[in-house]
C-alpha positions in Angstrom: 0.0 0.0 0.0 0.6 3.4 -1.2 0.8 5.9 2.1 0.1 9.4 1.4 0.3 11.4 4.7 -1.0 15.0 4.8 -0.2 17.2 7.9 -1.2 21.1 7.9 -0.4 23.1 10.8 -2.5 21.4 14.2 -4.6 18.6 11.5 -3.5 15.9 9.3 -5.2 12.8 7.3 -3.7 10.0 6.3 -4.6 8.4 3.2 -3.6 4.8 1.4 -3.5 3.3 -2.2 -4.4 -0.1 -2.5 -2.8 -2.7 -5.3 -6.1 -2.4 -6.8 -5.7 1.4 -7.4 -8.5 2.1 -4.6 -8.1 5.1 -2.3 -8.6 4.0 1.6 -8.7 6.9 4.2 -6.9 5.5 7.5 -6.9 8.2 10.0 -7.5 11.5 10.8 -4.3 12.6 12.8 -2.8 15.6 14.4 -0.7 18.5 12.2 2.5 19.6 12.2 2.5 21.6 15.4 1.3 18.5 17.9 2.8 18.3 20.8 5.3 16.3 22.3 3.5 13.5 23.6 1.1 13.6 20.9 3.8 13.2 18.7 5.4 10.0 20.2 1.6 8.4 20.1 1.5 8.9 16.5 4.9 8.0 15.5 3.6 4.7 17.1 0.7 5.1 14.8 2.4 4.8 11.7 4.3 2.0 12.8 1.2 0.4 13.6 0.8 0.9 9.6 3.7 0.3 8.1 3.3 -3.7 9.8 -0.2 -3.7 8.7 0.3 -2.7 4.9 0.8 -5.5 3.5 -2.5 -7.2 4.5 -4.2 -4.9 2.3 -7.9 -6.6 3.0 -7.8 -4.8 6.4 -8.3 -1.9 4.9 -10.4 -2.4 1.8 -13.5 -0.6 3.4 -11.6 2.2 4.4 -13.7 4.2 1.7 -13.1 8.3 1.6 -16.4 8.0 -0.4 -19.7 6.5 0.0 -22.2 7.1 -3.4 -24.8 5.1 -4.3 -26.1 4.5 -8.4 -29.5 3.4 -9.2 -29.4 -0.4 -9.8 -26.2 -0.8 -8.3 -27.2 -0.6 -4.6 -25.2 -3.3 -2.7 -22.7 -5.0 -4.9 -21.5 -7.1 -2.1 -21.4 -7.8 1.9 -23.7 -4.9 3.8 -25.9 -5.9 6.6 -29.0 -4.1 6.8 -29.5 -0.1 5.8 -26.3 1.7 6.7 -24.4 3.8 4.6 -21.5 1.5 3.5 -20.0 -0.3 1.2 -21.5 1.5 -2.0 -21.9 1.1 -5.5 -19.2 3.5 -6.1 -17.1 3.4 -3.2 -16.2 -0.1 -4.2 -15.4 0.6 -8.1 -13.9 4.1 -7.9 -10.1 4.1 -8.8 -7.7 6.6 -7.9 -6.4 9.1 -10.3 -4.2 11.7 -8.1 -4.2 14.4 -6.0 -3.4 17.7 -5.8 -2.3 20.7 -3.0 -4.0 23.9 -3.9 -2.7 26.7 -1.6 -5.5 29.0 -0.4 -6.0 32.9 1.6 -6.0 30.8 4.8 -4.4 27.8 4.8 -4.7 24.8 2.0 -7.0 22.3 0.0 -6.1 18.9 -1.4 -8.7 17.5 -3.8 -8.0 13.9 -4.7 -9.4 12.4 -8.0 -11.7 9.4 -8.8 -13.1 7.6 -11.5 -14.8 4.2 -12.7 -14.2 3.8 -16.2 -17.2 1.1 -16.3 -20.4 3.8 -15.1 -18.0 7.0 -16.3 -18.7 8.2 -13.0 -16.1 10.5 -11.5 -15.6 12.0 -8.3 -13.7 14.6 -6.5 -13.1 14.8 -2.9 -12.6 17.9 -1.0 -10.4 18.3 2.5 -9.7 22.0 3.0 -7.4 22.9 6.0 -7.1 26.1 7.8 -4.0 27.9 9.3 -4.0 27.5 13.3 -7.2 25.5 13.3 -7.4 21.6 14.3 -11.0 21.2 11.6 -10.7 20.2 8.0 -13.9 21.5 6.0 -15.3 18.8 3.2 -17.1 18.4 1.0 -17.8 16.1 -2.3 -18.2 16.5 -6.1 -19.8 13.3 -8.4 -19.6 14.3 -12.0 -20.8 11.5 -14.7 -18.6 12.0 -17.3 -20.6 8.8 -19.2 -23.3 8.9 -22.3 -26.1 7.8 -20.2 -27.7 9.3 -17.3 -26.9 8.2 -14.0 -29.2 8.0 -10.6 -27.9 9.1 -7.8 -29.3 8.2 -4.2 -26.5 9.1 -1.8 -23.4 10.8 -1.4 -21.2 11.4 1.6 -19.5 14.9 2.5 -17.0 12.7 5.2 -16.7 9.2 5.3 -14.2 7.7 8.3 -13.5 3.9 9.2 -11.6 2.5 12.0 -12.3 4.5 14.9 -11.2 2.5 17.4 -7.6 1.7 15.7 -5.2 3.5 18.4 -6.7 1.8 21.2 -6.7 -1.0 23.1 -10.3 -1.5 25.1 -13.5 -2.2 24.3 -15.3 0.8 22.6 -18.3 0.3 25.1 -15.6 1.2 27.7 -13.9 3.6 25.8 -16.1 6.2 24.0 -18.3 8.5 25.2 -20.9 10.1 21.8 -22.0 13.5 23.0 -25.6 14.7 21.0 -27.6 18.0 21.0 -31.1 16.9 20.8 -33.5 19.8 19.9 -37.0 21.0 20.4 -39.1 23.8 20.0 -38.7 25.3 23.5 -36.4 22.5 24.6 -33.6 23.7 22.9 -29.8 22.2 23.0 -30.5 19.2 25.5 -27.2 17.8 25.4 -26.9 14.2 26.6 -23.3 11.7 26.7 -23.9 8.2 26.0 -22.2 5.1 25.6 -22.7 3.0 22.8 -24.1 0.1 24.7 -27.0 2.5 25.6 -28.0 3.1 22.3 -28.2 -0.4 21.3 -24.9 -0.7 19.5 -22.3 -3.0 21.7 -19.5 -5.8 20.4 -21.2 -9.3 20.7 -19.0 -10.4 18.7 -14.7 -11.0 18.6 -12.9 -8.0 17.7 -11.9 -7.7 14.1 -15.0 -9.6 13.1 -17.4 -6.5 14.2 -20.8 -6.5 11.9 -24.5 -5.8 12.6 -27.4 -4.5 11.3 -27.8 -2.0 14.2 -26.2 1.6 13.7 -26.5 5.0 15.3 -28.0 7.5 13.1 -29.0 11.1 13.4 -30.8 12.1 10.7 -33.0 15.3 9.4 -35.6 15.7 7.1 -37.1 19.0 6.2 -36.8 22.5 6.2 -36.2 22.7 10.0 -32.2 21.2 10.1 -32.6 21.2 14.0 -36.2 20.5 14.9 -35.1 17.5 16.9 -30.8 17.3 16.9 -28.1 19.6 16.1 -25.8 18.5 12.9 -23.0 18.1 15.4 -21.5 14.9 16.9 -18.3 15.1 19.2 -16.5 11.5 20.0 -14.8 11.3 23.0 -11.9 9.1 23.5 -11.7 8.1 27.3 -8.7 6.0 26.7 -6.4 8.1 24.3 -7.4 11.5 25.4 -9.0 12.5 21.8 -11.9 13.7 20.4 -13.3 13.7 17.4 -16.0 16.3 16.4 -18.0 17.0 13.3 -20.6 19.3 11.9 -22.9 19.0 8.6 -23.5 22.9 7.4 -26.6 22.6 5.6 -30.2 24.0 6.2 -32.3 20.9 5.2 -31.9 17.4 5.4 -28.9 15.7 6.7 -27.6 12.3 7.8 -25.0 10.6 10.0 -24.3 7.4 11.5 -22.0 5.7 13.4 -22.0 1.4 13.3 -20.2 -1.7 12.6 -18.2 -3.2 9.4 -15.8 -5.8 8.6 -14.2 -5.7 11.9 -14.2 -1.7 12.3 -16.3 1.2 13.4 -17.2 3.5 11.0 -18.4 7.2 11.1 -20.3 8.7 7.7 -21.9 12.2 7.4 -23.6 13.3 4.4 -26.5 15.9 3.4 -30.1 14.6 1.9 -30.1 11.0 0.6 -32.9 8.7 -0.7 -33.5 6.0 2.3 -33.4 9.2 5.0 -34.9 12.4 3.1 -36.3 11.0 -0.1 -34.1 12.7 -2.2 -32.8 11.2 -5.7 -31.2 13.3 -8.6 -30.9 12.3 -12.1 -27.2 13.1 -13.0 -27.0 13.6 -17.0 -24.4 13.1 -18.8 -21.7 16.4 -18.0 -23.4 17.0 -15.1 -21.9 17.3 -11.8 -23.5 17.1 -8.2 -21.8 18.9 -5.2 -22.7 17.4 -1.9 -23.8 20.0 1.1 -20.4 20.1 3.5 -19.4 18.8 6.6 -16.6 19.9 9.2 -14.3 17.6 11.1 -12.2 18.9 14.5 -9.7 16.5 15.6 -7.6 16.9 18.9 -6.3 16.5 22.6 -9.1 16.7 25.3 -12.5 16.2 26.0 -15.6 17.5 24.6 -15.3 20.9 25.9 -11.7 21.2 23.6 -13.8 20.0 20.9 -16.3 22.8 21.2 -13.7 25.3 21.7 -11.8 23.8 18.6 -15.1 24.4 16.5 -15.8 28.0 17.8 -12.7 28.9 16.6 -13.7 27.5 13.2 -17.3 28.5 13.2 -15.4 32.5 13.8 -13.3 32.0 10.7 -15.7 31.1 8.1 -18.7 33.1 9.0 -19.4 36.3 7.0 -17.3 39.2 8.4 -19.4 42.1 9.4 -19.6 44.9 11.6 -22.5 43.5 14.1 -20.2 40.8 15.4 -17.6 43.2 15.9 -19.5 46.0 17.7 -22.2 43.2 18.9 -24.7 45.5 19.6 -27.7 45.2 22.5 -31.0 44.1 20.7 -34.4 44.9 22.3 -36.7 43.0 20.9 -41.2 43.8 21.8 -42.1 40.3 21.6 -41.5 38.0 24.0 -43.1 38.2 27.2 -44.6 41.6 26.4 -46.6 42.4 23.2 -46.9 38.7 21.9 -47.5 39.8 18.2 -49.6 42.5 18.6 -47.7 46.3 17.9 -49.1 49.5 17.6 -48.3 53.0 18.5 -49.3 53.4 21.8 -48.0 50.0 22.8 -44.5 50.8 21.2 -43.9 54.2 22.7 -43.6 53.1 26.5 -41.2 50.4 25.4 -39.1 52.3 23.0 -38.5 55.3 25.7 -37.1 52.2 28.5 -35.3 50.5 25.5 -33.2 53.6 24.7 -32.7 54.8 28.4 -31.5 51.2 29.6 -28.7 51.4 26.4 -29.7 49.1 24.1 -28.9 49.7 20.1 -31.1 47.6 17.9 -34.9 48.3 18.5 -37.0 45.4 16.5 -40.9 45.2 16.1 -41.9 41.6 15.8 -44.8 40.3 14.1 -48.3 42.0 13.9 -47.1 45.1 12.6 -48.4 44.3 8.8 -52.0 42.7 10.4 -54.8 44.3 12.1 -56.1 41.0 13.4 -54.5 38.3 13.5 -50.8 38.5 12.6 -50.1 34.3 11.4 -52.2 33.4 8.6 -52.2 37.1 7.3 -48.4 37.3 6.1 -47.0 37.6 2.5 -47.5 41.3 1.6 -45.7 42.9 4.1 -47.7 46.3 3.9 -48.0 48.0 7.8 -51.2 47.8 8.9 -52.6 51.5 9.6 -55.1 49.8 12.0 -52.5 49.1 14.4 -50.1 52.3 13.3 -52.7 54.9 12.2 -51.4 58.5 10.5 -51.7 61.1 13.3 -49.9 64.6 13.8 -47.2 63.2 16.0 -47.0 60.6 13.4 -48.1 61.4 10.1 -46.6 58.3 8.4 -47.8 55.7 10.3 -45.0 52.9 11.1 -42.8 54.6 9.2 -43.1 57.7 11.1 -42.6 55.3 14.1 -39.0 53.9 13.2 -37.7 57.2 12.6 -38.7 57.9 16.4 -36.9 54.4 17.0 -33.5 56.2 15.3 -34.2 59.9 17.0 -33.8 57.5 20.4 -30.0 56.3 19.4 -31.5 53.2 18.2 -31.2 51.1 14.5 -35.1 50.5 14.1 -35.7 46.7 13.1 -39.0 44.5 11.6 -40.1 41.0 12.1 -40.0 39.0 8.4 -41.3 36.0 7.2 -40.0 35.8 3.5 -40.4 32.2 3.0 -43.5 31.6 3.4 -47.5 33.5 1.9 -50.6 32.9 4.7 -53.3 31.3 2.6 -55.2 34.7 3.7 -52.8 36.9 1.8 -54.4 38.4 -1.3 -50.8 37.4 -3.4 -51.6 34.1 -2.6 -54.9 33.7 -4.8 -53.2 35.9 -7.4 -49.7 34.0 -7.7 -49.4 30.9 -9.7 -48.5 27.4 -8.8 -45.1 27.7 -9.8 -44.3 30.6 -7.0 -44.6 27.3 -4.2 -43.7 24.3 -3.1 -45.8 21.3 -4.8 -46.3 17.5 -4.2 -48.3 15.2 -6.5 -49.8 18.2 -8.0 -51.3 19.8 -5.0 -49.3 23.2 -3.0 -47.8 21.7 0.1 -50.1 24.0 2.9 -48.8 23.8 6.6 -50.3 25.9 9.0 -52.3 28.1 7.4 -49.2 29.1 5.0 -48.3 27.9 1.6 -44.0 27.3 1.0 -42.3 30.0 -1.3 -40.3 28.4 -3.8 -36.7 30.0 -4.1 -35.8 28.4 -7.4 -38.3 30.2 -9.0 -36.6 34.0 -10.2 -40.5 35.8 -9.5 -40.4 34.6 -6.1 -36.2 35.6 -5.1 -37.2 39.4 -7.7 -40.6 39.5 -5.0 -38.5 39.0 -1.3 -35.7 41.1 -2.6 -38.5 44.0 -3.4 -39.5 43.7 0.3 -35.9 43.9 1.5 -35.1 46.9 -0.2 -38.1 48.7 0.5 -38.4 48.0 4.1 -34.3 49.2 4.0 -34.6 52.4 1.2 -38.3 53.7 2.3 -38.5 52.8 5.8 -35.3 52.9 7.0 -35.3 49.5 8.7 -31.6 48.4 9.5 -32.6 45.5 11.6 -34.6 42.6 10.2 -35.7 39.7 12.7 -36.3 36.5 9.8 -38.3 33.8 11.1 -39.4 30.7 9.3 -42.4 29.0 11.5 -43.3 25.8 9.3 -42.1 22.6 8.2 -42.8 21.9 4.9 -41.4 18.3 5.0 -39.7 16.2 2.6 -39.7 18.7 0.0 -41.5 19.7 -3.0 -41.7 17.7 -6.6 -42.2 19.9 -9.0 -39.7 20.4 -11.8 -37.8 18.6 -9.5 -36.5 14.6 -9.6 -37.6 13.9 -6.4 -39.1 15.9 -3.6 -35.7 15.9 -1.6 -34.4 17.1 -4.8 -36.3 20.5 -4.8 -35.8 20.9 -1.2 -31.9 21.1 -1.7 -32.4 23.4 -4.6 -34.7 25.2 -2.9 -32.6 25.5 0.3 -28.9 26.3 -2.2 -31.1 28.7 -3.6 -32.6 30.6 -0.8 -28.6 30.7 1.0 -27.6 32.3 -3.0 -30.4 34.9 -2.3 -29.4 35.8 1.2 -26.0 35.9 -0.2 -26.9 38.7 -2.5 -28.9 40.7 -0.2 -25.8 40.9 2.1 -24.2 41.7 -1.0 -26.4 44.8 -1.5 -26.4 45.8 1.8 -23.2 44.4 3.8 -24.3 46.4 7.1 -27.7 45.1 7.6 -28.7 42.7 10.3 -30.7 39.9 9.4 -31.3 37.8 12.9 -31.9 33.8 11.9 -34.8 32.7 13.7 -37.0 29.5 13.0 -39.4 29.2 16.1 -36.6 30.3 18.0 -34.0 27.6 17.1 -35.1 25.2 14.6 -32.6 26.4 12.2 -29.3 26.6 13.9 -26.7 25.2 11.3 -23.8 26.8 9.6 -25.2 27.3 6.3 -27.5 29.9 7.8 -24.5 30.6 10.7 -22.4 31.3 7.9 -24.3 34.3 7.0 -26.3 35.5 9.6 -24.2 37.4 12.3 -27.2 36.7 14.8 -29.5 33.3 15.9 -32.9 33.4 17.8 -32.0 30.3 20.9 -35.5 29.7 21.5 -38.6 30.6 22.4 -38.5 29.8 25.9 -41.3 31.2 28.0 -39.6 30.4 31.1 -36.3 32.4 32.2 -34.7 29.6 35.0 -35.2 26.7 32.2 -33.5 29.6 29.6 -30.3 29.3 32.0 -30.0 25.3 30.4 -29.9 27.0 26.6 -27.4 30.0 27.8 -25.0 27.4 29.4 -25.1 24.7 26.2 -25.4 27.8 23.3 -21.7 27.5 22.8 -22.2 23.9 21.4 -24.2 25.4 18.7 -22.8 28.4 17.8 -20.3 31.1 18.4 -21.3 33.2 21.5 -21.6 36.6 19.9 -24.2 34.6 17.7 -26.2 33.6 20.8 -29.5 35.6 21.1 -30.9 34.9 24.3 -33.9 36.5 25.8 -34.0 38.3 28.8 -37.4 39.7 30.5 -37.7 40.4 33.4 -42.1 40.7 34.7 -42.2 41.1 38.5 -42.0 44.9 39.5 -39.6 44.5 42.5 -38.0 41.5 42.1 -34.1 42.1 41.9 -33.4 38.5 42.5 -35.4 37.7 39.0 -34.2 40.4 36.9 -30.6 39.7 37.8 -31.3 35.9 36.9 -32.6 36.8 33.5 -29.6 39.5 32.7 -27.1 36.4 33.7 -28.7 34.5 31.1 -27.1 37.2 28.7 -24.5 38.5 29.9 -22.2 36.4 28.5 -24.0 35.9 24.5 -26.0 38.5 22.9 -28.7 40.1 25.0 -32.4 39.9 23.2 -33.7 42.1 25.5 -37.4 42.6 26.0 -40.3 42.8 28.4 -42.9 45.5 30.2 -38.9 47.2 31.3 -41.1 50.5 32.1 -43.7 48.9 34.6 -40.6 47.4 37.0 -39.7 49.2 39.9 -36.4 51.7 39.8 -34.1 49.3 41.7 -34.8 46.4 38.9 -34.7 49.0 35.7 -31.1 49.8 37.6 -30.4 46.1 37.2 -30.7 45.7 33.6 -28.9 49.4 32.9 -25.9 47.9 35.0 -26.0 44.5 33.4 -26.1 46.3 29.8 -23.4 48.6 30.8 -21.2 45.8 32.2 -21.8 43.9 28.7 -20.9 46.9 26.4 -18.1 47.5 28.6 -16.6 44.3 28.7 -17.8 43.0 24.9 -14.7 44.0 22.8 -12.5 41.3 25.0 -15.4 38.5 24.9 -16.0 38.4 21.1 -12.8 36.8 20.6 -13.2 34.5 24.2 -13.6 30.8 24.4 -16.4 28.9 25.7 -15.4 26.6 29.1 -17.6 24.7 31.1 -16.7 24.0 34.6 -19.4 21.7 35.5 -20.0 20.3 31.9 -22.7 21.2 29.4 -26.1 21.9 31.6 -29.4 20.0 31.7 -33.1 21.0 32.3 -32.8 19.4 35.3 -29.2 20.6 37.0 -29.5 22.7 40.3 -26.5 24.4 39.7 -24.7 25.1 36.2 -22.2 27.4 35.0 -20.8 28.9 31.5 -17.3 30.5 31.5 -15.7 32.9 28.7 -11.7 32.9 28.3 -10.8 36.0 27.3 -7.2 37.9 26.3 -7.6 39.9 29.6 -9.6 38.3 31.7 -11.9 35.2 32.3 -15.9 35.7 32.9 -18.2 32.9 34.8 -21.7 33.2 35.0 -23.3 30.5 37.9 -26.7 30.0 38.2 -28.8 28.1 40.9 -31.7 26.6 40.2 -33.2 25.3 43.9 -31.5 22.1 45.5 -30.7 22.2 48.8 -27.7 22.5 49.2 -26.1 26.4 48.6 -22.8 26.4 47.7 -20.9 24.9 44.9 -17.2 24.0 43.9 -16.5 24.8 40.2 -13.2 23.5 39.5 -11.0 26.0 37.5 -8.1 23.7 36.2 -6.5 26.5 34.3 -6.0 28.9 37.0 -3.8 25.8 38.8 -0.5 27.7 39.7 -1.8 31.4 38.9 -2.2 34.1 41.0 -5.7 35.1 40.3 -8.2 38.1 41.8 -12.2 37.1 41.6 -14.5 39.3 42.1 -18.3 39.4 42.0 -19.3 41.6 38.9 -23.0 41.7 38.4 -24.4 42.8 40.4 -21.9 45.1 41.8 -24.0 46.4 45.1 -25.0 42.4 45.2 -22.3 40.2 46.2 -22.4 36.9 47.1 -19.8 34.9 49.4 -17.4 33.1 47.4 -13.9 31.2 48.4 -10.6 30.7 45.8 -8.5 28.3 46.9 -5.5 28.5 44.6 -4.0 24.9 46.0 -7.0 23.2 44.2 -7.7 25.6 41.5 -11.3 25.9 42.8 -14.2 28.5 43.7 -16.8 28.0 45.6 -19.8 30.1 46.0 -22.6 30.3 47.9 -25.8 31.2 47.3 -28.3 31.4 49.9 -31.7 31.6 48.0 -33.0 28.9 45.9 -33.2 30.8 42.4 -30.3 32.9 42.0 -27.4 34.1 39.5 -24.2 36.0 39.5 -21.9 37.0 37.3 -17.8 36.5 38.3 -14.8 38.0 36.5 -11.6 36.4 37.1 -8.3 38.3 36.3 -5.0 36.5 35.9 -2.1 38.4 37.8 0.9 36.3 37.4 
């Protein structure tokens, strides 16, 4: 066997070519600048391969690739439904590779082709300077005379898991998952494989089973029930392995058994998950949606931190997560959808004199009744924003009051979607939504926009410029509150087919909007956070976390946002409702502190000492917000659950560290959270927010520990911790 070892900076990949011409992927490893004891693990590595390359039938299914061919499904040994062993991956022969240097670090694209289908394919591993991720993705071009079906096709495809180590995987690994839910956002949860269902019965080396772990989406909503994210942590070796799929429809992974190995493949829509199946003509080429793979020393939390750092680099520069401005937003907790004037006014006044910057209307303020089934037009309803002398244009007279406050005024959207009680709706024709078996796909009282269609991205961009040029809006809140499931079938070759259009079309729309107008804000929000992935994250310099009703479960999301997204990303609500309660409204400004504050709630009906509260928390956050955007999420009593009576989320900053604790009843009212990389430091804590609020809390440098104490049953504080060694 052929090795071919690629190393880049702090990430590597080690590939092999077979006597049969066939490309095999064997590990991902570390990069050039590993350290020392890394190093002296994997020059043991590639001993490990150099005695095992001559038995080249260990590593046969070591495929980079998995694509599967109408008619050829299984050409021979799979078990059951996984994603392996391929029509494609098993004929594919290895042409070359190539290094292409890029802005930011390097690509290497290696080359594939069956001379028998004329398939081709091109894999994609691009590497970034000072990062331990590769980026990937996959091209499958038929280069044949006859059309070719395509059912699947990986972005990353990884065998052998368990190589470098000597115990069980049962005993070893630990598979952490973000399951999701409408108001039960990021529940994060470690298992071991023997809990779900997947354990060696049989010798090693002989490993096979129909039963595999899978995460999959389908629909519109990437998150609705999991993240795209999976981190694999290594108990024995000290590694993790993490990996993302950046796409904003249907995905697929799974983790199982073959030929003696575990495996690991990650791929966008495919036929057996999302029902998507695309006729490939001859000339044509198919790009797969991407994936991103961290590799690394340390547990989960390093692998988090590794993709933050990654998730910074390739998301859309702007000025909002630079200056990451406060947003008050009149929804939640307070006018539930229904604006007007007199309403706003109240609000507006607190908004500005507590300091925040963006000022955004939700929904309602285009529908005198009721605001769901009414949307699609986007004309302000005069009902609700009538013409009068103090303000003779309506809403638009209204958001110029938003901008004589200090603020950037902002409106709620929903661009994808037409209520089946929108005039446009009757008027437009089939071809402007999504269709199955001949019939407009309909979900809750809305029809589905259809972004390949030019009309429909010419109509949304119309309303985008409009509400920016006539009304001054530099704030836009985009929601998306449907699922319109597997996809749509018209002009399509499958319904998962349209949906990924439909979805690669929407991002190329957003893409040009952004284009037109690099300084506006478009917030991504789908029912709070049904859409957090990085093809949206990518773009979108702020996410909605949820709609969470319920400020002490809210703490859970605030403490687990970092696995999702960067934290300057992180829109979290904070409203505070009881008049004079300082214990409540310093709980809810905790919850932000440390991510971007959504502000909103009744702020003018609390009492003086709780409107102080929130000034002081906003002030401390504009203060302190140039050091965090750059900071690094840490977790000193791991990612939080619904159900934990204490939880904490730490920021590492260049000058200082910041560590927000929360109790959530329990009876006990103190807590130890271990800070292991303060061990040897001299370090000053001190009680932050709220200033005139302490609490008593102990450092004991010897064990790198603070303990605090917290003497009612619902509380939260806000610590800074400055290094002054």
């Amino acid at each position: 066997m052929h090795i071919i070892n690629i190393e880049e900076d702090r990430i590597g990949l080690r590939f092999g070519v077979t006597q049969e011409n066939r490309l095999v992927l064997l590990a991902v490893t570390e990069g050039k600048k590993r350290q020392q004891a890394s190093e002296m693990q994997e020059v043991a590595f590639e001993q490990k391969d150099g005695a095992e390359a001559g038995n080249e039938d260990a590593f046969q299914e070591y495929a980079p690739l998995e694509a599967t061919i109408t008619g050829e499904n299984c050409p021979e040994d799979r078990m059951g439904n996984q994603l392996i062993h391929t029509s494609l991956a098993v004929k594919l022969q290895y042409e070359r590779h190539e290094r292409r240097q890029t802005e930011d670090g390097a690509e290497y694209v290696f080359f594939l082709k069956d001379e028998d289908t004329g398939m081709a394919a091109r894999l994609h591993y691009r590497f970034y300077a000072e990062l331990n991720v590769i980026s990937c993705h996959t091209e499958v071009e038929n280069r044949g005379t006859l059309p070719q079906g395509l059912e699947a096709v990986t972005s990353f495809s990884l065998h052998g898991l368990e190589r470098d180590g000597n115990l069980p995987y049962e005993e070893r690994f630990r598979l952490h998952l973000v399951h999701n839910g409408w108001q039960k956002e990021l529940q994060w949860h470690a298992y071991r494989f023997s809990e779900l269902g997947l354990s060696a019965s049989q010798k090693p080396g002989r490993y096979n089973s129909t039963k595999f772990i899978s995460v999959t989406n389908t629909g519109a909503w990437s998150t609705k029930q999991y993240l795209p994210l999976g981190i694999l942590e290594d108990e024995e070796t000290g590694k993790f392995l993490a990996w993302q799929i950046e796409h904003n429809g249907s995905w697929h992974w799974e983790i199982g058994e073959h030929a003696g190995q575990l495996y690991l493949k990650a791929a966008g829509p495919t036929e057996q998950y999302a029902h998507w199946y695309k006729e490939l003509k001859p000339g044509e080429t198919f790009v797969s949606v991407p994936a991103a793979v961290a590799y690394g020393c340390g547990r989960a939390d390093e692998a988090v931190r590794a993709l933050t750092a990654y998730r910074r680099h390739i998301r859309r520069e702007n000025e909002d997560n630079r200056k990451l401005p406060v947003i008050f937003n009149d929804y939640m907790n307070c006018l539930w959808g229904k604006p007007t004037t007199e309403e706003e006014i109240p609000l507006i006044d607190i908004a500005a004199a507590c300091g925040c910057e963006y000022y955004c209307i939700d929904c309602g303020w285009y529908s005198a009744g009721e605001w769901w089934g009414n949307v699609g037009e986007w004309l302000p309803s005069e009902e609700r924003f009538p013409k009068t002398e103090a303000f003779p244009e309506g809403l638009k007279s209204l958001l110029a009051y938003i901008r004589q406050k200090g603020m950037v005024p902002g409106l709620w959207l929903e661009l994808e979607v037409m209520g089946l009680n929108c005039p446009l709706a009757k008027e437009k024709p089939d071809e402007w939504f999504f269709m199955r078996h001949g019939k407009r796909v309909r979900e809750k009282t809305r029809y589905q926009l259809d972004y390949r269609n030019p009309e429909v991205r010419e109509f949304a961009t119309g309303v985008i410029r409009r509400l920016v040029e006539d009304y001054g809006v530099g704030y836009i809140k985009m929601d998306y509150n449907i699922e319109p499931g597997i996809g749509t079938d018209q002009h399509a070759d499958s319904a998962g087919d349209g949906l990924l259009e439909h979805q690669r079309a929407y991002l190329s729309w957003l893409d040009g909007i952004f284009a037109e107008y690099p300084d506006l804000v478009i917030e991504n929000c789908g029912s709070g956070g049904m859409r957090m992935d990085y093809a949206m994250l990518k773009r979108h310099s702020v996410q909605s976390t949820s709609d969470m009703e319920d400020y002490r479960m809210y703490a859970t999301i605030a403490v687990n946002s970092p696995l999702a997204l960067t934290p300057e990303q992180a829109a979290v609500w904070s409203y505070p409702l009881n008049a004079d309660d300082a214990e409540e409204t310093i709980f809810n400004m905790v919850n932000v502190l440390l991510l971007r504050i959504h502000q909103s709630g009744h702020l003018f009906r609390l009492g003086e000492i709780c409107q102080e509260l929130i000034r002081e928390a906003i002030s401390w956050y504009q203060a302190t917000r140039e050091d965090r955007r750059e900071a690094l999420p840490f977790w000193p009593l791991g990612f939080g659950t619904y159900y934990d009576a204490w939880t904490a989320l730490g920021m590492k900053g260049r000058k200082k560290s910041y560590l927000a604790v929360w109790r959530r009843g329990g009876e006990e009212a103190s807590c130890r959270l271990p800070l292991p990389d303060c061990r040897g430091k001299e370090i000053r804590v001190r009680c932050a927010y709220p200033a005139e609020r302490p609490v008593d809390f102990v450092w004991d440098a010897q064990k790198a520990e603070l303990t605090v104490t917290f003497p009612e049953a619902f509380m939260a504080r806000l610590f800074e911790i400055e290094n002054l060694s």
